[in-house]
ROTI-464495 format. One record per residue (C-alpha): residue in three letters; x, y negated, z negated. Coordinates in steps of 0.5 Angstrom, whole numbers, padded with zeros to 4 digits, always signed. Each point is the difference from the previous one (the first is absolute). Layout:
REM residues N
ALAXYZ
...
REM end
This chain:
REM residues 434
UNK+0004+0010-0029
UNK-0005-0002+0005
UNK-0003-0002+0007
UNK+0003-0007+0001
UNK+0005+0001-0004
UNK+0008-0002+0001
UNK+0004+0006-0003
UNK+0007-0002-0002
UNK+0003+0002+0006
UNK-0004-0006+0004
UNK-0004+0006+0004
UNK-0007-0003+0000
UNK-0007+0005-0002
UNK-0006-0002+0005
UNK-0003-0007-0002
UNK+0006-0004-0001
UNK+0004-0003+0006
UNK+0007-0001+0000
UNK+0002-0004-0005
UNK-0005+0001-0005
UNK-0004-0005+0004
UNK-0007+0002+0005
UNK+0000-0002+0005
UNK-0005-0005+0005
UNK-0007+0004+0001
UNK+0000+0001+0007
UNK-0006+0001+0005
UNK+0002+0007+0004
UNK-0004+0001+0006
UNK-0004+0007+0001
UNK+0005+0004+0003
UNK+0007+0002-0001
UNK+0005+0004+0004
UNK+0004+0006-0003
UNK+0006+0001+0003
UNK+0002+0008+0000
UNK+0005+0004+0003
UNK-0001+0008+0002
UNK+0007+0003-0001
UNK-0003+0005-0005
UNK-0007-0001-0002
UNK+0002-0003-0006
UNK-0001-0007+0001
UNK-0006+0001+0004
UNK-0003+0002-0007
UNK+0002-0006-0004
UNK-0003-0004+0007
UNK-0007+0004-0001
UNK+0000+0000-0009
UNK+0002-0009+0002
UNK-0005+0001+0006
UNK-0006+0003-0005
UNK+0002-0005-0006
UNK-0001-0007+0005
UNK-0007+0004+0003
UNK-0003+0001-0007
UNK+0000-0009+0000
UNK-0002-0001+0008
UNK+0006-0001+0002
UNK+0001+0003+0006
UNK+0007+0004+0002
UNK+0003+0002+0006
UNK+0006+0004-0001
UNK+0005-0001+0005
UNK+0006+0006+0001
UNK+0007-0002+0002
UNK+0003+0004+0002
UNK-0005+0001+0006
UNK+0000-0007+0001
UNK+0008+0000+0002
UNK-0003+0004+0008
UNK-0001+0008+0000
UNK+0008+0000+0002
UNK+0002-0004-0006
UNK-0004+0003-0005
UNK+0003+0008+0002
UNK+0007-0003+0001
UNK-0002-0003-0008
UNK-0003+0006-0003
UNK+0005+0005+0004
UNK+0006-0004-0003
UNK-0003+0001-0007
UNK-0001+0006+0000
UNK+0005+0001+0003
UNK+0004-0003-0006
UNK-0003+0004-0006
UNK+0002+0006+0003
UNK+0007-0002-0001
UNK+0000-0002-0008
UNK+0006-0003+0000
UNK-0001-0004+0006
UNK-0007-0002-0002
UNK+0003-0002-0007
UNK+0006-0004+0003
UNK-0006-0004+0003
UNK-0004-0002-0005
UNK+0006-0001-0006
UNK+0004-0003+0005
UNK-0003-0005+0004
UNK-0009+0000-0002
UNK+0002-0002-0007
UNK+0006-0005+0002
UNK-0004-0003+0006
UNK+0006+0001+0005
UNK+0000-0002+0006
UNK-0002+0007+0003
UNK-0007+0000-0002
UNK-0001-0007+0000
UNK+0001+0001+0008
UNK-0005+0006+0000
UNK-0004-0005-0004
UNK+0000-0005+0006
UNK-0002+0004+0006
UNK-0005+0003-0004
UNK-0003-0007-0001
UNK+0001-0001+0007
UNK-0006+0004+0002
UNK-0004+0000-0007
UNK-0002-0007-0001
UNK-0004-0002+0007
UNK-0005+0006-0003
UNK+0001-0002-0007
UNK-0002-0008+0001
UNK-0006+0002+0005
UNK-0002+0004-0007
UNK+0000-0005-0004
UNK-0003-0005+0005
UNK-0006+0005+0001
UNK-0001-0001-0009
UNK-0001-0006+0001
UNK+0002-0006-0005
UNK+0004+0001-0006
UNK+0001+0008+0000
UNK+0003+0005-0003
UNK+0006+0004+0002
UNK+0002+0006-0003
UNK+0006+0004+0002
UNK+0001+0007-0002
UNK+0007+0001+0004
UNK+0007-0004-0001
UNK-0001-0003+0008
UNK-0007-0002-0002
UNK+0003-0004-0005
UNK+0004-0004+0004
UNK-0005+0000+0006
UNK-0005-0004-0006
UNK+0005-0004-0002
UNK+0002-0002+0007
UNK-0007-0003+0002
UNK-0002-0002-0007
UNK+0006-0007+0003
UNK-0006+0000+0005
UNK-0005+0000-0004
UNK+0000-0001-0007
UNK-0006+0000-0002
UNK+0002+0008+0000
UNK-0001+0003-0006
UNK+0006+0006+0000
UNK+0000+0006-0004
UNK+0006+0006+0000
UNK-0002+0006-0004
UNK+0006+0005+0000
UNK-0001+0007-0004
UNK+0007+0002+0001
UNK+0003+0000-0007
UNK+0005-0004+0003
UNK-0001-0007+0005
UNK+0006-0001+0004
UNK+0002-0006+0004
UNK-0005+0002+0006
UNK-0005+0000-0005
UNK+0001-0008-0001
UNK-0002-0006+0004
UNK-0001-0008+0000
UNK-0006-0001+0000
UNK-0003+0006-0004
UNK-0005-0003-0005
UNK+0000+0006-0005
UNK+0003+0007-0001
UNK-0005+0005-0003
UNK+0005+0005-0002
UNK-0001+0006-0004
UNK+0005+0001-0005
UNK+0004-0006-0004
UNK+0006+0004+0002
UNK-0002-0003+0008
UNK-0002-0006-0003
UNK+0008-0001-0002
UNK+0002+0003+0006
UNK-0005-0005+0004
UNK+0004-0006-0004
UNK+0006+0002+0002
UNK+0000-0003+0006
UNK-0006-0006-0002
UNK+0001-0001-0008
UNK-0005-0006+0000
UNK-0006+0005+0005
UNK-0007+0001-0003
UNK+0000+0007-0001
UNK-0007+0004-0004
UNK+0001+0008-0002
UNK-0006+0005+0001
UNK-0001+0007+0001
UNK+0001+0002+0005
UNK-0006+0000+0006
UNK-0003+0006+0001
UNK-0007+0002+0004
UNK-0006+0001-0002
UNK-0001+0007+0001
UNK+0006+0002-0005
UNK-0004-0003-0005
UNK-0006+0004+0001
UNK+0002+0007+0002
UNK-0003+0006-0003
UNK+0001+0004-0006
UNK+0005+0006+0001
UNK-0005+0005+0000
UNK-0004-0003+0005
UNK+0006-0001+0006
UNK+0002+0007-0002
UNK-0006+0002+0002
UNK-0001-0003+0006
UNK+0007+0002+0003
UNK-0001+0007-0004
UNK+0005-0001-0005
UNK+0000+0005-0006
UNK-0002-0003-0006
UNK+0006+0001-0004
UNK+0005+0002+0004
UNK+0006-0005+0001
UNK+0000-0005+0007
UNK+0004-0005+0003
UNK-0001-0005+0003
UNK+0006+0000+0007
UNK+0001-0007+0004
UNK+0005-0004+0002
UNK-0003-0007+0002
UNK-0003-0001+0007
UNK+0007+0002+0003
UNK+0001+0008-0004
UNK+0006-0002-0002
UNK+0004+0007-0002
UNK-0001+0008+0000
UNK-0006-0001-0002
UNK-0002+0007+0005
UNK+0005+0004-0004
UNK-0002-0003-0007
UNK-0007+0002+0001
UNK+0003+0007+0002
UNK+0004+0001-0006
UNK-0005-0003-0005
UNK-0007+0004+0003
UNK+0005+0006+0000
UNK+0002-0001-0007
UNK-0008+0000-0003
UNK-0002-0008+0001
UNK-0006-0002+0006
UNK+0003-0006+0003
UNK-0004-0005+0004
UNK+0005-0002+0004
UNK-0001-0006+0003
UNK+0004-0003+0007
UNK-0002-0007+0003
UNK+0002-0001+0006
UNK+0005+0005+0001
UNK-0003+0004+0005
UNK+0005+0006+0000
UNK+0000+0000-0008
UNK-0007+0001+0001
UNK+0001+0005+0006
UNK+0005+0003-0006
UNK-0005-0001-0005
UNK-0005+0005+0003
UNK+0004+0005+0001
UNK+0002+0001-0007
UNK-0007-0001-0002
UNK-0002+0007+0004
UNK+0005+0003-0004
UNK-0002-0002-0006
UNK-0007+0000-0002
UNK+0002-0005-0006
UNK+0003-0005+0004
UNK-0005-0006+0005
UNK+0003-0004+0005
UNK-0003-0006+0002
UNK+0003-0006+0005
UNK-0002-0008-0001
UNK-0006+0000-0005
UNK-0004-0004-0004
UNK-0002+0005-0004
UNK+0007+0000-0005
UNK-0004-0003-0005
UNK-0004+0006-0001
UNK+0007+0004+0001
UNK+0003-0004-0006
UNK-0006+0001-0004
UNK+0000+0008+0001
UNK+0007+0000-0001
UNK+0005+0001-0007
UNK+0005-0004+0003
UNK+0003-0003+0006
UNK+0007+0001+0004
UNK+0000-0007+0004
UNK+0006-0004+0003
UNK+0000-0007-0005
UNK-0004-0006+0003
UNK-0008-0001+0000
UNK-0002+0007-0001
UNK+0003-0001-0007
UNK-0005-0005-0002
UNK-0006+0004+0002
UNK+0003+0006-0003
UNK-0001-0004-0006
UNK-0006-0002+0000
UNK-0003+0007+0001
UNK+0004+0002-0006
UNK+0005+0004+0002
UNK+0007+0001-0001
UNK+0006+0000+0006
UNK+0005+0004+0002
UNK+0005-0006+0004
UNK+0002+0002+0007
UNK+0007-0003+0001
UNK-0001-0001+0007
UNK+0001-0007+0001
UNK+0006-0003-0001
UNK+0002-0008-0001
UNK-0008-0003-0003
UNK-0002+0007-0001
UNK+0006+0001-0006
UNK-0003-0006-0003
UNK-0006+0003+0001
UNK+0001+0005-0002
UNK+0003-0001-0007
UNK-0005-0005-0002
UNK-0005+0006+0001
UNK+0004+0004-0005
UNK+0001-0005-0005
UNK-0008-0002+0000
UNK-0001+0008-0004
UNK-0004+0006+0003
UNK+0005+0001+0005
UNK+0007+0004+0003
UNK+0004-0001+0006
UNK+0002+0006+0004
UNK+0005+0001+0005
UNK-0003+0001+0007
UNK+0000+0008+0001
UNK-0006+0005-0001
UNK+0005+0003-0007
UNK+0001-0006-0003
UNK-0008-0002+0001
UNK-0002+0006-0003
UNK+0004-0001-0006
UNK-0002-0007-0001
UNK-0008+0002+0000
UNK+0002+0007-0004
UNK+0003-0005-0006
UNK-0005-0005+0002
UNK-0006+0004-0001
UNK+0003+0003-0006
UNK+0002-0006-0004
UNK-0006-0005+0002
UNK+0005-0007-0001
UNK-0005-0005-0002
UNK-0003-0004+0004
UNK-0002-0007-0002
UNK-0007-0003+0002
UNK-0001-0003+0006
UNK+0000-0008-0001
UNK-0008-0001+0003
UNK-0005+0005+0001
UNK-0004-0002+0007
UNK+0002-0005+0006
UNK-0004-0005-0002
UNK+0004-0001-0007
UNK+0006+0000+0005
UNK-0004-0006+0004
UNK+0000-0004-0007
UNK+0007+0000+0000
UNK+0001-0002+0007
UNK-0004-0005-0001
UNK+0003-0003-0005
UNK+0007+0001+0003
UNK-0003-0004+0006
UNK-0002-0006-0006
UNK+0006-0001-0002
UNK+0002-0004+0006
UNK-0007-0003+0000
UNK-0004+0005+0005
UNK-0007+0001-0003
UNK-0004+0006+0003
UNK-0003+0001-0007
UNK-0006-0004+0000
UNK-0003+0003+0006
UNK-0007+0002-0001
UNK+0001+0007+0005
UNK+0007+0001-0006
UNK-0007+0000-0005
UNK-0003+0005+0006
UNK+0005+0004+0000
UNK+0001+0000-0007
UNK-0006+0002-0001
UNK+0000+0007+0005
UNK+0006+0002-0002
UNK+0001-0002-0007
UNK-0002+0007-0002
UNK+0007+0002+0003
UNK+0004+0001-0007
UNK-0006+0005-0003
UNK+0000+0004+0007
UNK+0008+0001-0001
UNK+0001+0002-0006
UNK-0005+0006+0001
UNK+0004+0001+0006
UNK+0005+0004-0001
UNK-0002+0006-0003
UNK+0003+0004-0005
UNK+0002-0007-0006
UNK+0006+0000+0006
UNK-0003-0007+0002
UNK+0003-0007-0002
UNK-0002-0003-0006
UNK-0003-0007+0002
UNK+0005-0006-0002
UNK-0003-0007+0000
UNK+0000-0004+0006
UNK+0005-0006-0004
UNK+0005+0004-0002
UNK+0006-0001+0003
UNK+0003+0006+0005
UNK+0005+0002-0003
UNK-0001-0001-0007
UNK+0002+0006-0004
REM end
């Protein structure tokens, strides 16, 4: 089956719009506003791989944080409730099951007053971009902020791209023009609230410098990493989620160096580091931007699910699931599993440790990432974007960055080091195809 094809279940590859029909070429501007939200440091990655993508054709993109736009007491008082949440899993859990996948009442006030106070930045946003922009959320209020100016102007162009495997009601809005989602499992879960919605699956978007890390001998001897020696990979998304201090500890002591990674989790850190002068195996590092290199110098990585999983894969390494996060995390959780080369693991230093002993030892498969460089990934985009008649293709600075990136492909399959890259796979083939 290819781009621009129905499958049998109605979800529609890049290329073709809803109902099999394409639909009206539109004149898009030359800017765009991506809409983004900083719990974590997940959707600020799917907000700077889109960002990338739309900046390849001279569209100019500002990437706008919701949840800063709710006011400095707004948005500790929204990150303080959800943290405070997931670290009740069966609270977390009754949330997301119970009322974000039904839409009910209690999220759909939350929704309200955070409306509130983000749509007098998200029109000022879109009036800046000029005529006919192009709104792209990467968070559930994002999708409704776009949906709700789109009844102001519809001349809007709104994309939602969700990388959950799982969308839930908050995930869906009137007005949306399309649903780029990652999986057909979230395209059928995006139907069950909009059957008729225009949906494309892609990969999942990655940044660049995932595709370009270096070869595993490099990094590691970059970070001074013996060339055979077993090494983890040690993070939990942008918040540390986990024991990660004590992991760290028992995996050092049990003979692994561990390059252990604690986002903006300053007392994590502070943690981190002490282990580290103990143990000669173990680095410790805060908020970086060298994990591409980390992932590149490691033989596996233990992580929470969600965006981490994804550039995991495009480095080639196999996954020790962390479940740490209920509710979406689950779901995350077991799509991570069924796509192979990976094994969840309770979140505790023993159950870890055994995970990447068996991990290690059997080397389960994993399969091929399903496009080599951001530029094949830009492709898929695109043709996302044409199946509701958005045209950024025929750009002459899309011929440009084509032309400076088009080596992308060749440099990643040398990348990887070792043969542990993954195998490039034609942009055309349809993710999830097995």
């Amino acid at each position: 089956m290819g781009v621009g094809r129905m499958t049998g279940n109605g979800i529609l590859e890049p290329g073709a719009a809803a109902g099999g029909k394409r639909g009206p070429a539109r004149t898009v501007g030359d800017a765009a506003v991506i809409l983004s939200g900083s719990i974590g440091k997940g959707h600020d990655s799917v907000a700077e791989a889109c960002q990338d993508a739309l900046g390849s054709v001279g569209v100019a993109a500002d990437v706008l944080d919701c949840m800063s736009m709710l006011g400095g007491a707004g948005a500790r008082l929204g990150t303080g409730a959800f943290r405070r949440m997931i670290s009740v899993p069966a609270l977390y859990d009754a949330f997301h099951f119970g009322h974000l996948r039904s839409g009910t009442w209690v999220p759909r006030t939350l929704e309200r007053a955070a409306l509130r106070q983000v749509l007098p930045g998200v029109r000022e946003a879109v009036d800046r971009a000029g005529e006919r922009p192009i709104v792209v959320s990467v968070f559930p209020t994002g999708v409704s902020a776009a949906g709700a100016v789109k009844k102001e102007r519809p001349d809007l162009t709104t994309v939602a791209v969700c990388t959950d495997a799982s969308a839930h009601r908050m995930w869906v809005a009137d007005g949306t023009d399309l649903y780029v989602v990652c999986s057909p499992m979230t395209a059928l879960t995006v139907r069950r609230y909009v059957p008729d919605a225009s949906i494309a699956v892609v990969p999942p978007p990655v940044r660049p410098p995932f595709y370009d890390a270096p070869s595993k001998s490099s990094a590691r001897a970059a970070l001074g990493i013996p060339r055979d020696a077993p090494c983890i990979l040690l993070m939990a998304g942008g918040w540390g989620l986990g024991p990660l201090g004590e992991t760290a500890d028992a995996l050092g002591s049990a003979g692994y160096w561990v390059l252990a990674v604690a986002g903006m989790n300053r007392r994590l850190h502070g943690r981190l580091r002490a282990v580290a002068e103990r143990s000669r195996r173990v680095r410790a590092f805060g908020m970086t931007d060298r994990v591409p290199e980390l992932m590149a110098a490691a033989d596996a990585v233990v992580t929470s699910p969600g965006q981490t999983c994804h550039e995991a894969r495009v480095v080639g390494r196999r996954l020790v699931l962390l479940d740490v996060v209920p509710g979406h995390g689950r779901e995350n959780t077991l799509h991570e599993l069924e796509q192979g080369g990976a094994l969840a693991c309770s979140p505790d230093a023993e159950s870890v440790k055994a995970a990447v002993r068996v991990l290690l030892a059997r080397q389960p498969a994993l399969a091929p990432w399903p496009v080599g460089s951001a530029a094949e990934w830009d492709t898929h985009f695109f043709e996302a974007l044409e199946s509701v008649g958005v045209d950024l293709r025929s750009a002459d600075s899309l011929r440009s960055a084509d032309s400076l990136r088009a080596a992308d492909s060749l440099r990643s399959a040398d990348s990887h080091g070792n043969g542990a890259g993954p195998s490039i796979t034609p942009a055309r083939e349809p993710f999830g195809a097995r």
